[in-house]
N, C-alpha and C positions, 0 to 999 in steps of 0.2 A: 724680609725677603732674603733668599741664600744664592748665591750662587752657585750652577750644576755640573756649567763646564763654558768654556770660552774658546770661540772662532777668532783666529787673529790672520794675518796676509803677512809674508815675509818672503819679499825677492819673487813673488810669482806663486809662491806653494801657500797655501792655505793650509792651516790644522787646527782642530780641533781638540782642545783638554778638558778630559774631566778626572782631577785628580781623586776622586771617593772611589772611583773607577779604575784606578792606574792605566786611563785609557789615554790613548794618544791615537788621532786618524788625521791622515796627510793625504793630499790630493793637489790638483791643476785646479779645480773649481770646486767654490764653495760650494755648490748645488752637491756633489759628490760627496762631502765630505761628511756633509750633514745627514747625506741617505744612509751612506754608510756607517756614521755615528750612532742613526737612526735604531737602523738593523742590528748593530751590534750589541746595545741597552738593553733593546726588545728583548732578542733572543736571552742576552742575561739572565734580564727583570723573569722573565719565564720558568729558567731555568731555576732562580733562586726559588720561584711560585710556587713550583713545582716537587721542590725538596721539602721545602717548608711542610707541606703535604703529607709525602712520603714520611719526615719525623714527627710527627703530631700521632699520625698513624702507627709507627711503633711505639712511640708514650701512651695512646690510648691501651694498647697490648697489654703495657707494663700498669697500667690505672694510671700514670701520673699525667694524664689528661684525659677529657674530655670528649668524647664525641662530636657534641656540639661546637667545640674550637676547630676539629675535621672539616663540618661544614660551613662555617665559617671562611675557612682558608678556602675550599672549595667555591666558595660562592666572589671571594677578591677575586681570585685568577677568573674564573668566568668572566667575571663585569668588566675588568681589564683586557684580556683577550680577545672575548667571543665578539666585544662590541667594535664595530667598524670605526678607526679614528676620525675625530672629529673635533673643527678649534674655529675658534673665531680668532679671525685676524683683521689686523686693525694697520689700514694704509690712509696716512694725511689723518682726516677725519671721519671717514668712512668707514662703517663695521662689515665685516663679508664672512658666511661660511663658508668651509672648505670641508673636505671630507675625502678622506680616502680615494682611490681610483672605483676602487672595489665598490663603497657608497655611490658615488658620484653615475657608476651606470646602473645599481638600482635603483637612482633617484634620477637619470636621464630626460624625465619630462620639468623637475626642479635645476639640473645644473646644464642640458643639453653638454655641448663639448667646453665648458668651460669647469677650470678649477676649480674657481669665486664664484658664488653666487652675494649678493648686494641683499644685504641683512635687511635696509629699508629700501622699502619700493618709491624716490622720489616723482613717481608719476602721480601719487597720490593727492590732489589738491582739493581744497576745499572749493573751488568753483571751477573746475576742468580746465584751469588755465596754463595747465604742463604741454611747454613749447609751443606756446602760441605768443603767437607776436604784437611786441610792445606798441609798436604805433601804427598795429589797424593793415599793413602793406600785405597784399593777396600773395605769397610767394610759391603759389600752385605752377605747376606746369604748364596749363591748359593758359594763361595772362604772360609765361616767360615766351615766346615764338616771335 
């Protein structure tokens, strides 16, 4: 595993390094720094997508490539871009996905207003015994009065 870039806290300010990058982003809150880290890559990772493209297409001109390596490059930048991000994140022992804002409300009946949604459904038991109670006591409303 490599390392891509590191969040560290000092005196209050958080930043973000990613030296392959010579990128550096400083913030009040980590939450910030990471969007903005975020957005910074993206846009990049894009832009490099992007050229790559544009030179393959002048070496196709010249013959010394391919067509086929054209839409090759064509088809990374798509599956990268076009696709709505999406990760599994893993809090304690629990698996959750996440997904974009953008995902998240056209998936609105899966994530409703939440970020996580809960990778396994713990309701699931083998004999409907999810939150029913261990020694038998009626804890309905209608026995509390």
């Amino acid at each position: 595993m490599s390392e891509i870039g590191c969040l560290s806290e000092s005196e209050g300010q958080y930043e973000f390094r990613d030296p392959s990058r010579s990128l550096i982003v400083r913030g009040e809150h980590p939450e910030w720094v990471l969007l903005a880290a975020a957005e910074v890559i993206g846009n990049t990772a894009k832009l490099e997508a992007e050229s790559v493209i544009e030179e393959l297409n002048a070496m196709v001109e010249f013959e010394a490539a391919e067509p086929i390596e054209v839409d090759s490059a064509k088809y990374a930048l798509k599956e990268r871009f076009e696709l709505i991000p999406q990760c599994i994140v893993t809090v304690g022992k629990l698996d959750y996905k996440w997904a974009a804002a953008e995902g998240r409300a056209k998936k609105q009946d899966e994530f409703g207003d939440q970020a996580l949604k809960r990778v396994h459904d713990m309701s699931l038991t083998r004999s409907d015994t999810f939150l029913v109670n261990e020694n038998g006591d009626d804890t309905s409303k209608e026995t509390q009065a």
